[in-house]
N, C-alpha and C positions, 0 to 999 in steps of 0.2 A: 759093868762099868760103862756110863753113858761114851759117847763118840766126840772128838773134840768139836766135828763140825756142829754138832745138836748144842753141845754148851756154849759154843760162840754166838750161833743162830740166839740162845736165850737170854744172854750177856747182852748182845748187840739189840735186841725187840724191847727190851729193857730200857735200855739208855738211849734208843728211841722215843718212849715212851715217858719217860723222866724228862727229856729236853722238850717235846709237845709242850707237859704239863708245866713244866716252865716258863714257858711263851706264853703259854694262856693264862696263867697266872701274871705275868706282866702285861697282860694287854686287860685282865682285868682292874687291877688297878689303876694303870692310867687311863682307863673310862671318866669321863664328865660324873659329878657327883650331882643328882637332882634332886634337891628337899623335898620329903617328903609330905611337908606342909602344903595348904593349899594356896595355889593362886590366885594374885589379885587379875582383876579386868585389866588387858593389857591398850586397852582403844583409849577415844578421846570423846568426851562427850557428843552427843547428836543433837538438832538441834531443837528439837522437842524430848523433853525426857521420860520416857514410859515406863512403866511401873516394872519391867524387867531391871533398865537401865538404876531404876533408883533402890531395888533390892540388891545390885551389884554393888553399887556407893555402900550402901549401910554393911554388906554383909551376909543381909538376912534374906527369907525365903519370901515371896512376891503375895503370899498369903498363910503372913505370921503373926501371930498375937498383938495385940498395943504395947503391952507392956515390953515384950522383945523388943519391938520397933524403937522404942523411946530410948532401952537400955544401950543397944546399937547404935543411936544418932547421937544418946552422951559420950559415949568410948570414941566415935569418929570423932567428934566434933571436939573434944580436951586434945585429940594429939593434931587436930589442924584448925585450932579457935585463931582468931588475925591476931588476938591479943597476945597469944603466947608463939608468933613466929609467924605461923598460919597465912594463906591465903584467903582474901576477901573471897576473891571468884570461886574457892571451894568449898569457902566456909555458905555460899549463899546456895551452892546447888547440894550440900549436903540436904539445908534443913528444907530446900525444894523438894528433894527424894523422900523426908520424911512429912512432910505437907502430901507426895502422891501417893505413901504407902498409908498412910491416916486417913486417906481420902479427905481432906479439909479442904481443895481445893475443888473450881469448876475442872471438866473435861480438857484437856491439853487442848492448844489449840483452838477453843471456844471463845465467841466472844461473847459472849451472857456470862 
Protein backbone atom coordinates (compact mmCIF):
# COMPACT_ATOMS: atom_id res chain seq x y z
CA UNK A 1 0.00 0.00 0.00
CA UNK A 2 1.51 3.20 -1.31
CA UNK A 3 2.15 6.12 1.63
CA UNK A 4 -0.38 9.00 1.85
CA UNK A 5 2.64 11.43 1.46
CA UNK A 6 3.60 9.73 -2.16
CA UNK A 7 -0.21 9.75 -3.40
CA UNK A 8 -0.51 13.38 -2.42
CA UNK A 9 2.93 14.37 -3.87
CA UNK A 10 1.08 12.51 -7.21
CA UNK A 11 -2.33 14.12 -6.75
CA UNK A 12 -0.84 17.54 -6.19
CA UNK A 13 2.19 17.12 -9.52
CA UNK A 14 -1.01 16.48 -11.26
CA UNK A 15 -2.94 19.31 -10.80
CA UNK A 16 0.02 21.25 -11.11
CA UNK A 17 0.36 20.10 -14.32
CA UNK A 18 -3.34 20.16 -15.52
CA UNK A 19 -3.58 24.06 -14.33
CA UNK A 20 0.13 24.88 -16.44
CA UNK A 21 -1.71 23.17 -19.37
CA UNK A 22 -4.47 25.27 -18.89
CA UNK A 23 -2.79 28.68 -18.91
CA UNK A 24 -1.12 27.64 -21.94
CA UNK A 25 -3.82 26.72 -23.52
CA UNK A 26 -5.46 30.06 -22.85
CA UNK A 27 -2.63 31.98 -23.77
CA UNK A 28 -2.65 30.07 -26.90
CA UNK A 29 -5.67 31.16 -27.89
CA UNK A 30 -5.80 34.57 -27.24
CA UNK A 31 -2.59 34.80 -29.53
CA UNK A 32 -3.13 37.38 -32.66
CA UNK A 33 -4.40 35.18 -35.61
CA UNK A 34 -1.96 35.99 -38.74
CA UNK A 35 -3.35 34.67 -42.36
CA UNK A 36 -1.71 32.70 -43.62
CA UNK A 37 -1.98 34.26 -47.17
CA UNK A 38 0.44 36.38 -48.53
CA UNK A 39 1.18 39.86 -48.21
CA UNK A 40 0.72 42.82 -49.98
CA UNK A 41 3.81 45.64 -50.19
CA UNK A 42 3.05 47.58 -47.18
CA UNK A 43 5.25 51.09 -48.56
CA UNK A 44 4.14 53.91 -50.88
CA UNK A 45 5.48 54.18 -54.13
CA UNK A 46 9.21 55.68 -55.03
CA UNK A 47 9.61 57.98 -57.10
CA UNK A 48 11.09 56.26 -60.07
CA UNK A 49 9.47 52.89 -60.39
CA UNK A 50 11.99 49.74 -60.82
CA UNK A 51 11.09 46.68 -62.03
CA UNK A 52 11.11 45.26 -58.37
CA UNK A 53 8.54 47.93 -57.40
CA UNK A 54 6.38 47.16 -60.53
CA UNK A 55 6.45 43.12 -59.90
CA UNK A 56 5.25 44.11 -56.37
CA UNK A 57 2.04 46.21 -58.01
CA UNK A 58 1.23 43.30 -60.49
CA UNK A 59 2.00 40.50 -58.12
CA UNK A 60 4.31 38.66 -60.26
CA UNK A 61 7.96 37.73 -60.33
CA UNK A 62 10.34 40.60 -61.89
CA UNK A 63 11.23 38.01 -64.57
CA UNK A 64 7.99 36.28 -65.62
CA UNK A 65 6.42 35.31 -68.78
CA UNK A 66 4.21 38.14 -71.06
CA UNK A 67 1.38 36.26 -70.83
CA UNK A 68 1.56 36.16 -66.78
CA UNK A 69 2.44 39.79 -66.91
CA UNK A 70 -0.72 40.69 -68.95
CA UNK A 71 -3.04 38.07 -66.96
CA UNK A 72 -1.66 39.98 -63.63
CA UNK A 73 -2.15 43.61 -64.93
CA UNK A 74 -6.04 42.40 -66.01
CA UNK A 75 -6.88 41.01 -62.40
CA UNK A 76 -5.21 44.29 -60.78
CA UNK A 77 -6.44 46.71 -62.98
CA UNK A 78 -10.74 45.24 -63.04
CA UNK A 79 -10.51 45.55 -59.15
CA UNK A 80 -8.90 49.21 -59.21
CA UNK A 81 -10.07 50.35 -63.25
CA UNK A 82 -11.26 54.56 -62.27
CA UNK A 83 -14.39 53.45 -64.10
CA UNK A 84 -15.40 50.97 -61.56
CA UNK A 85 -14.60 53.11 -58.25
CA UNK A 86 -10.63 52.91 -58.88
CA UNK A 87 -8.10 55.39 -58.49
CA UNK A 88 -6.71 57.39 -61.61
CA UNK A 89 -3.13 57.58 -59.78
CA UNK A 90 -3.17 53.74 -59.49
CA UNK A 91 -4.86 52.85 -62.23
CA UNK A 92 -1.80 54.78 -64.32
CA UNK A 93 1.21 53.35 -62.18
CA UNK A 94 -0.40 49.98 -62.59
CA UNK A 95 -0.09 49.83 -66.33
CA UNK A 96 3.48 51.86 -65.79
CA UNK A 97 4.62 48.61 -63.91
CA UNK A 98 3.25 46.55 -66.72
CA UNK A 99 4.83 48.94 -69.49
CA UNK A 100 8.55 48.14 -67.06
CA UNK A 101 7.93 44.54 -66.73
CA UNK A 102 7.07 44.46 -70.79
CA UNK A 103 9.98 46.42 -71.06
CA UNK A 104 7.92 48.84 -73.77
CA UNK A 105 9.33 51.61 -72.33
CA UNK A 106 12.88 53.65 -72.43
CA UNK A 107 15.28 53.18 -69.10
CA UNK A 108 13.60 54.88 -65.99
CA UNK A 109 14.86 57.91 -65.67
CA UNK A 110 16.33 58.62 -69.36
CA UNK A 111 15.80 61.10 -71.31
CA UNK A 112 16.11 59.50 -74.90
Amino acid sequence: MASPIVVGATVGTAALGARYLMRAWQAYKARPVIPRARRFYPGGFEQVMTKREAALILGVREREVLQKIKEAHRRVMVANHPDAGGSDFLASKINEAKEILMKKTSAAGSVF
